[in-house]
N, CA, C and O atoms as CSV, one atom per row, in Angstrom:
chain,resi,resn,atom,element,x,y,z
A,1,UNK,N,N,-3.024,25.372,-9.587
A,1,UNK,CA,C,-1.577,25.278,-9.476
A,1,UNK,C,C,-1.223,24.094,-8.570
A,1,UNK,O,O,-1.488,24.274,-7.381
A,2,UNK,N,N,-0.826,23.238,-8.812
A,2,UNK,CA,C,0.021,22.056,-8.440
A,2,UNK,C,C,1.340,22.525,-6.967
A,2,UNK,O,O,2.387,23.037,-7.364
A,3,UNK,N,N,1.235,22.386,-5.953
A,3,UNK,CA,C,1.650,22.808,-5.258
A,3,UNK,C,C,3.247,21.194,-4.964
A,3,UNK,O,O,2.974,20.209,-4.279
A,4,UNK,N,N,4.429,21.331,-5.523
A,4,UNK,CA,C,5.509,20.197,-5.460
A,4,UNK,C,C,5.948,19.679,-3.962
A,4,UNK,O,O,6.318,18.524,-3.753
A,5,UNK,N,N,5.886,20.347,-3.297
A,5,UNK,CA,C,6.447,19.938,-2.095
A,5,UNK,C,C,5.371,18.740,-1.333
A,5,UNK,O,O,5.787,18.100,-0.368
A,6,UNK,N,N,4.139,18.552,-1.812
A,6,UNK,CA,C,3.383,17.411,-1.434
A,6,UNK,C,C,4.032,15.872,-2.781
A,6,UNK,O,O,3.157,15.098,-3.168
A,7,UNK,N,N,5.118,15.719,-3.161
A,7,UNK,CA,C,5.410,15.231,-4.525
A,7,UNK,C,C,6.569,14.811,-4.189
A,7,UNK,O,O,7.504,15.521,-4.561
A,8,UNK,N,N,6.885,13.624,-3.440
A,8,UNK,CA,C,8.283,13.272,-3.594
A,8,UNK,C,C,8.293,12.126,-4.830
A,8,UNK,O,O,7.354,11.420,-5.198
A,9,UNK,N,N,10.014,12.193,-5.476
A,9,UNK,CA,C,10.156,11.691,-6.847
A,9,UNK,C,C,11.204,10.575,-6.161
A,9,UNK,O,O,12.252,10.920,-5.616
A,10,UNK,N,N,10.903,9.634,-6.236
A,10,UNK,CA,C,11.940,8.478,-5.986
A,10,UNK,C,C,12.602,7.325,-7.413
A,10,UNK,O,O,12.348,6.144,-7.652
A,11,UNK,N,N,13.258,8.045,-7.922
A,11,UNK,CA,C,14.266,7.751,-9.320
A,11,UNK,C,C,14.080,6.098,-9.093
A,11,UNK,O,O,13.234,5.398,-9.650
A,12,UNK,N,N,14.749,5.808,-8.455
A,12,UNK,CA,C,15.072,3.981,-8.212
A,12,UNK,C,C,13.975,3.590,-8.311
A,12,UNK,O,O,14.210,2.594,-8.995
A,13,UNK,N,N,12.249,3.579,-8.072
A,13,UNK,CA,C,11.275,3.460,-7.875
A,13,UNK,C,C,10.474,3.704,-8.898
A,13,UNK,O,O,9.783,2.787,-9.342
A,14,UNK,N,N,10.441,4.547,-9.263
A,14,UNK,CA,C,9.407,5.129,-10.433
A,14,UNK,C,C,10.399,5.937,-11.554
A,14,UNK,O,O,10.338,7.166,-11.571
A,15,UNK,N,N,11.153,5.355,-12.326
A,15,UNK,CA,C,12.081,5.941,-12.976
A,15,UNK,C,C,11.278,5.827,-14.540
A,15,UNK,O,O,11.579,4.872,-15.255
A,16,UNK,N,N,10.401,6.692,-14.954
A,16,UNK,CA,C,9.816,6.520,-16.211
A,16,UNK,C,C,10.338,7.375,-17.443
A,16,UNK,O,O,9.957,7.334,-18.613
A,17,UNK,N,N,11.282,8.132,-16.872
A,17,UNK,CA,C,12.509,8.855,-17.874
A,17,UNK,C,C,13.471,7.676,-18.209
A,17,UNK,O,O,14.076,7.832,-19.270
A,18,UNK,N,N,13.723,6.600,-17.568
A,18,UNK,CA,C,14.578,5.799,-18.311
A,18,UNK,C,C,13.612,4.766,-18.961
A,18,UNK,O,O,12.574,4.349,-18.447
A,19,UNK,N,N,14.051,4.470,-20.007
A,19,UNK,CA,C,13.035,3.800,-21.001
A,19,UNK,C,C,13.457,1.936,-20.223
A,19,UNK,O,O,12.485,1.199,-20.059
A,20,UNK,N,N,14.681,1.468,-19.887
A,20,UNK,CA,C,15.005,0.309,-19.268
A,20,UNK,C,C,14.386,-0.068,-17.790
A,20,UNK,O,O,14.127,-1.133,-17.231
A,21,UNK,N,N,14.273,1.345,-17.422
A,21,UNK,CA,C,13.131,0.932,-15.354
A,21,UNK,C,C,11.500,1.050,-16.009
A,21,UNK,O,O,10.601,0.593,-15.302
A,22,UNK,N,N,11.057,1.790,-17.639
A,22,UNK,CA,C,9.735,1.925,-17.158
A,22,UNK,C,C,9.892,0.660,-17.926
A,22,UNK,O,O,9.246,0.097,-17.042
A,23,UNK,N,N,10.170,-0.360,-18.803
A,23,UNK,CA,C,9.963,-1.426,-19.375
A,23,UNK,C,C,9.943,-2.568,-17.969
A,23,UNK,O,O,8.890,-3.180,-17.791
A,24,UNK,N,N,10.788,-2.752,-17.274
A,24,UNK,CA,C,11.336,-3.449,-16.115
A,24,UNK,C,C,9.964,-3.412,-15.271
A,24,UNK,O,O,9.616,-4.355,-14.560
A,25,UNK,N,N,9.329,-2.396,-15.400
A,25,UNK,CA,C,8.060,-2.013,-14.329
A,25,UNK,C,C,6.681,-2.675,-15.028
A,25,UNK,O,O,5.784,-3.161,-14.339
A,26,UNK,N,N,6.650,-2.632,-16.230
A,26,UNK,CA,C,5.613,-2.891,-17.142
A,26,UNK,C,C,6.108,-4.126,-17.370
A,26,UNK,O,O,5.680,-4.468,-18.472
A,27,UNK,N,N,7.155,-5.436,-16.655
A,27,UNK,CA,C,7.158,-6.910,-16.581
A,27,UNK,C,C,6.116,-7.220,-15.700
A,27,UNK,O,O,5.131,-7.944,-15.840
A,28,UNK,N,N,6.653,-6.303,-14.442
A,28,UNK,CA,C,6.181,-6.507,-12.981
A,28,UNK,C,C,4.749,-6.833,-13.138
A,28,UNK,O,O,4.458,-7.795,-12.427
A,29,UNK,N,N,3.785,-6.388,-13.795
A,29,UNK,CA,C,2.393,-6.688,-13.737
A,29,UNK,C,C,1.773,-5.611,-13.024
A,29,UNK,O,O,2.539,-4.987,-12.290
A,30,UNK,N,N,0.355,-5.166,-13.063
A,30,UNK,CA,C,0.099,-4.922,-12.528
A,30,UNK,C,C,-0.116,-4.473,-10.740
A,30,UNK,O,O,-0.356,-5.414,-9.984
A,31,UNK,N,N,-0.043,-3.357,-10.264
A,31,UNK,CA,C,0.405,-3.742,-8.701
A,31,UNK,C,C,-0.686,-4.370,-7.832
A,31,UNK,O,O,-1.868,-4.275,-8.163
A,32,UNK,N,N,-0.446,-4.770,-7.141
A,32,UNK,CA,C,-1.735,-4.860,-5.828
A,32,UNK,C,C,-2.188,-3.528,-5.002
A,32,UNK,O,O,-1.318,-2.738,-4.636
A,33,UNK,N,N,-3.705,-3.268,-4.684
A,33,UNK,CA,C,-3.557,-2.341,-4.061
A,33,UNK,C,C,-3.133,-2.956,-2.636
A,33,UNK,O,O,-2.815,-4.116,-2.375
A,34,UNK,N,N,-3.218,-1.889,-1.834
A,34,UNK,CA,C,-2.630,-2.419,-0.077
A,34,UNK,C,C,-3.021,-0.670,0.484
A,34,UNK,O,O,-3.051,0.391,-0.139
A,35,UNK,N,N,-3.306,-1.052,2.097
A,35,UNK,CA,C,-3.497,-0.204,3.013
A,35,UNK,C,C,-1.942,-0.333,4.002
A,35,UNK,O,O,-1.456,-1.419,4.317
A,36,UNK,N,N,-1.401,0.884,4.340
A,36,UNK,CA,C,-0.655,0.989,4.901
A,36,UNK,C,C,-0.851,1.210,6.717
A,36,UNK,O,O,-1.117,2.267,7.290
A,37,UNK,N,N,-0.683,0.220,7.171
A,37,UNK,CA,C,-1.038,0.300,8.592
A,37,UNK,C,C,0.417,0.406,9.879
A,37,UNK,O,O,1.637,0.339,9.730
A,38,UNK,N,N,-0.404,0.583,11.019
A,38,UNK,CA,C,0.309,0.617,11.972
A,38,UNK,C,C,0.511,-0.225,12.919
A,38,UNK,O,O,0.548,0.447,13.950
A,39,UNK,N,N,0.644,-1.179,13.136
A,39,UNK,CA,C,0.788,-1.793,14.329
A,39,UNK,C,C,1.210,-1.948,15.425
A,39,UNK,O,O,2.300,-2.455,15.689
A,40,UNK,N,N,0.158,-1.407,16.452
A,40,UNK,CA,C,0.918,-0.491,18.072
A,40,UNK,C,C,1.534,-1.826,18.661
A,40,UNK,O,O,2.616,-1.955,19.233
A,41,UNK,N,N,0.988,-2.374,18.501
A,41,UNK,CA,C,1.298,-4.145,19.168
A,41,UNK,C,C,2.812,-4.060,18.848
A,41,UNK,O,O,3.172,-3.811,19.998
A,42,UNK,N,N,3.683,-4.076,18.311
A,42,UNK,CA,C,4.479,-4.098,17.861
A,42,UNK,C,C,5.570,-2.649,17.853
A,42,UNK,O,O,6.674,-2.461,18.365
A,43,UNK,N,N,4.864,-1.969,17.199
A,43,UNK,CA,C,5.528,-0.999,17.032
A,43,UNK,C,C,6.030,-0.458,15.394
A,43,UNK,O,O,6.840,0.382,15.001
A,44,UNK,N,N,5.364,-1.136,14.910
A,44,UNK,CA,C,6.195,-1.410,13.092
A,44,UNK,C,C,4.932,-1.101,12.287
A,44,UNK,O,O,3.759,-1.243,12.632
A,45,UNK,N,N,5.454,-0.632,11.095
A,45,UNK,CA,C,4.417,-0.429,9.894
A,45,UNK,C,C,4.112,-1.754,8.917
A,45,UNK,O,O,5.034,-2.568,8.869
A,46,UNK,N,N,3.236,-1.973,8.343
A,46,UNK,CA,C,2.862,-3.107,7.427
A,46,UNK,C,C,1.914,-2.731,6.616
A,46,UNK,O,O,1.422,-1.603,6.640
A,47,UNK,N,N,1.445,-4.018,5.511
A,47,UNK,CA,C,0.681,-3.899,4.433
A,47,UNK,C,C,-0.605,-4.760,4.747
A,47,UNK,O,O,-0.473,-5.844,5.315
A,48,UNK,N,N,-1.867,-4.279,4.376
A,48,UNK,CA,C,-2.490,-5.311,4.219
A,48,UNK,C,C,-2.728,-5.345,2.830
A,48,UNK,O,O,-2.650,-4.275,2.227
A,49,UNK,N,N,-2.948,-6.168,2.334
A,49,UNK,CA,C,-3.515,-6.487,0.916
A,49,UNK,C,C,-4.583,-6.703,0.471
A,49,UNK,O,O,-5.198,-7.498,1.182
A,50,UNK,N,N,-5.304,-6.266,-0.670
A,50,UNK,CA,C,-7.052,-6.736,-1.306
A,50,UNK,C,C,-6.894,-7.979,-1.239
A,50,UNK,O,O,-5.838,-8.574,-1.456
A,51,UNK,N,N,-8.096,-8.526,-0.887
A,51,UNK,CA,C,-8.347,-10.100,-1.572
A,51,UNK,C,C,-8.435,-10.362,-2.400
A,51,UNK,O,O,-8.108,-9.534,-3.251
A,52,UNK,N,N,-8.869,-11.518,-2.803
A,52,UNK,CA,C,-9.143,-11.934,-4.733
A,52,UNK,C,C,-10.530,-11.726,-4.726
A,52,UNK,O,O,-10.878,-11.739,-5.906
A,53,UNK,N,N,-11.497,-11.540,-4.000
A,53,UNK,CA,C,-12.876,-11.466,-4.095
A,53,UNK,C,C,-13.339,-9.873,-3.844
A,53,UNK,O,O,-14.483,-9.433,-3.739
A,54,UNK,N,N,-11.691,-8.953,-3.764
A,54,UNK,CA,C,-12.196,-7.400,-3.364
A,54,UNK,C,C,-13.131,-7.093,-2.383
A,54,UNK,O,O,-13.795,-6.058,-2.334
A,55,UNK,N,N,-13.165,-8.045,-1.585
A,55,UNK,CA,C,-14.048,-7.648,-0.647
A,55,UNK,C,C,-13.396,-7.389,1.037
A,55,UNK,O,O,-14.073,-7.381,2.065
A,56,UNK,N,N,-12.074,-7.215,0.938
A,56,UNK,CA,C,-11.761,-7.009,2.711
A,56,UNK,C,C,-10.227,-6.597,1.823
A,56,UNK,O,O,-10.190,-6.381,0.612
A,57,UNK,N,N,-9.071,-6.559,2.725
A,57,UNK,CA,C,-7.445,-6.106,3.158
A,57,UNK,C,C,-7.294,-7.391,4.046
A,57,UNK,O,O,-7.989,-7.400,5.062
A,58,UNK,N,N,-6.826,-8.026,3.911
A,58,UNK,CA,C,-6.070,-8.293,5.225
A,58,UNK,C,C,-4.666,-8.669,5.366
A,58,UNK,O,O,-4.163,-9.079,4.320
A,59,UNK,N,N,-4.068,-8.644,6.171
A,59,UNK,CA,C,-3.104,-8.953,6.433
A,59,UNK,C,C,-2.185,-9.330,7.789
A,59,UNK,O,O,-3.172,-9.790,8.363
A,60,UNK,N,N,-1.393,-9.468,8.521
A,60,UNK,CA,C,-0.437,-9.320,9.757
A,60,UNK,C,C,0.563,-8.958,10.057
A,60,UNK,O,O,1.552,-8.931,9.325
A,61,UNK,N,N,0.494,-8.549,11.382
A,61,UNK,CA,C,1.733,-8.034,11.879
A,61,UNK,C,C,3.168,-8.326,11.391
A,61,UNK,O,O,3.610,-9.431,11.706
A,62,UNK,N,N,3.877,-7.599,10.752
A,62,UNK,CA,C,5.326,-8.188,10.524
A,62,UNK,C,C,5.898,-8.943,11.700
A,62,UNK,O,O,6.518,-9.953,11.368
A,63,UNK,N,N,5.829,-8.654,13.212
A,63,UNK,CA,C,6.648,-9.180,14.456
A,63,UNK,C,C,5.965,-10.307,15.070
A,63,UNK,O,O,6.464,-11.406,15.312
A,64,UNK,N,N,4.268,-9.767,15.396
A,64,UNK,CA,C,4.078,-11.053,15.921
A,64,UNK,C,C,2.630,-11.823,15.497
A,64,UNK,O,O,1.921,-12.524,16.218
A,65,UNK,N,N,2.475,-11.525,14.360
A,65,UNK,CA,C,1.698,-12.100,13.451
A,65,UNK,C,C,0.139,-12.053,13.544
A,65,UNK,O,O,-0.675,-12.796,12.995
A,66,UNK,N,N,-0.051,-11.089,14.302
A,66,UNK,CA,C,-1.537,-10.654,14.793
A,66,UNK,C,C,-2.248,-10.205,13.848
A,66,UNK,O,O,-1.700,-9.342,13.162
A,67,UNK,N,N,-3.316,-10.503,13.566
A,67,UNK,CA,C,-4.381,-10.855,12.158
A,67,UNK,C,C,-5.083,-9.473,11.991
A,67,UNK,O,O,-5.476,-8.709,12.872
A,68,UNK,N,N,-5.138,-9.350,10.660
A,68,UNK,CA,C,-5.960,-7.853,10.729
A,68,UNK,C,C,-7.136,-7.645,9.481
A,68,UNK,O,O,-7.018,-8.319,8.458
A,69,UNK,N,N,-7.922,-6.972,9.584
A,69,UNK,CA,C,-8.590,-7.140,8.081
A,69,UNK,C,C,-9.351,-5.647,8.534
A,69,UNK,O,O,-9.723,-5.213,9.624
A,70,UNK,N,N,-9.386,-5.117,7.196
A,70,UNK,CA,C,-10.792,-4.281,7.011
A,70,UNK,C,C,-11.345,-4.135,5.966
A,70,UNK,O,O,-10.750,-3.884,4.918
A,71,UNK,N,N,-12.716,-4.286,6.091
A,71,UNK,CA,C,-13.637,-4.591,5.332
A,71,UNK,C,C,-13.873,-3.664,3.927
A,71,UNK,O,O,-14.036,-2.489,4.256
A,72,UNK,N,N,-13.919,-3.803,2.869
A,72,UNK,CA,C,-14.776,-2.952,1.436
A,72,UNK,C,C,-16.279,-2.951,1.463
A,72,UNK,O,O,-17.138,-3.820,1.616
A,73,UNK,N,N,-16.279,-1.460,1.229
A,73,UNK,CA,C,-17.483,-1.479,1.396
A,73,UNK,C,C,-17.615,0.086,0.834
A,73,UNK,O,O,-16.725,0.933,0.761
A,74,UNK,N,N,-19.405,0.218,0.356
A,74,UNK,CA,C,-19.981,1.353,-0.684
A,74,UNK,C,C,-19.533,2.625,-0.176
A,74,UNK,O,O,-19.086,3.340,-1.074
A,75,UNK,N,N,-19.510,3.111,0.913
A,75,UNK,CA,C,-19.358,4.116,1.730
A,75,UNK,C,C,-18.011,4.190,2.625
A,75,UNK,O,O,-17.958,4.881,3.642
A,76,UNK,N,N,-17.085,3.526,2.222
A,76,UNK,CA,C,-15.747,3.787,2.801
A,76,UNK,C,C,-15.278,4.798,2.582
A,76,UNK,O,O,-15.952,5.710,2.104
A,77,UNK,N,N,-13.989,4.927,2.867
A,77,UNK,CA,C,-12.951,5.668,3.049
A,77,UNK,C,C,-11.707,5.837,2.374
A,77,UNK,O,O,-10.787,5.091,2.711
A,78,UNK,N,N,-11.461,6.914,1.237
A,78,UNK,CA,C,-10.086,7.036,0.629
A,78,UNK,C,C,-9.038,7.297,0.803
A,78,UNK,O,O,-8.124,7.551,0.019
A,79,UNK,N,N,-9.125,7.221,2.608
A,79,UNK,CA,C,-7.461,7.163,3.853
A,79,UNK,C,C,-6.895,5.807,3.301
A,79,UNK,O,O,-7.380,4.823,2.742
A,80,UNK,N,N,-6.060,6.072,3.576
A,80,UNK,CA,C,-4.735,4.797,3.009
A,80,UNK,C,C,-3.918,4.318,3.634
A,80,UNK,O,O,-3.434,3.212,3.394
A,81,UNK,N,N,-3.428,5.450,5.062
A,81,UNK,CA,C,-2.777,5.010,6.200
A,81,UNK,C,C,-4.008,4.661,7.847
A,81,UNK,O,O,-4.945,5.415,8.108
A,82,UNK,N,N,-3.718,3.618,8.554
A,82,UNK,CA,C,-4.674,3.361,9.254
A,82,UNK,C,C,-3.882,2.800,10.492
A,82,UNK,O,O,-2.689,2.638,10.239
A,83,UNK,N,N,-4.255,2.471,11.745
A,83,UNK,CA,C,-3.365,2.144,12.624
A,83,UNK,C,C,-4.531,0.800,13.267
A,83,UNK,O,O,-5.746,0.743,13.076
A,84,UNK,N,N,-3.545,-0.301,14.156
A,84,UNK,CA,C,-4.548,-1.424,14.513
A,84,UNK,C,C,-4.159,-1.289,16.008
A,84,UNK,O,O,-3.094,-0.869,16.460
A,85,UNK,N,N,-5.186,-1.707,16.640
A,85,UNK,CA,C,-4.861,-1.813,17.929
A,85,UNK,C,C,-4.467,-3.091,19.298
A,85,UNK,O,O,-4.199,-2.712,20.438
């Protein structure tokens, strides 16, 4: 049994009942994956992004541009939110 309350539906976002947002979405291309991080430095959330060689994330701070990466690798981890220090 599928338990909903772990399931939020965001219409504007993922609207695949309207045939005009799922066409609009299927321009967009494919997505990028990305890790959702934290940045205490700051205080703000950000993205890092895959590389083109799939081999690391990286990305920076939205505020003050402090460099971040973490590595791909056989034995990682399928957490998605992560915090930098």
């Amino acid at each position: 049994m599928v338990d909903r309350r772990d399931k939020i539906d965001i219409p504007e976002l993922c609207d695949t009942h309207n045939p005009e947002n799922a066409a609009r979405d299927l321009e967009k291309g494919p997505r990028q994956p990305f890790l959702s991080i934290w940045f205490r430095c700051c205080h703000v959330y950000g993205r890092l992004k895959r590389n083109k060689e799939q081999t690391k994330y990286i990305g920076r701070c939205p505020k003050c541009g402090a460099r971040v990466q973490a590595l791909i690798g056989p034995n990682g981890t399928s957490q998605r939110l992560f915090e930098a220090y």
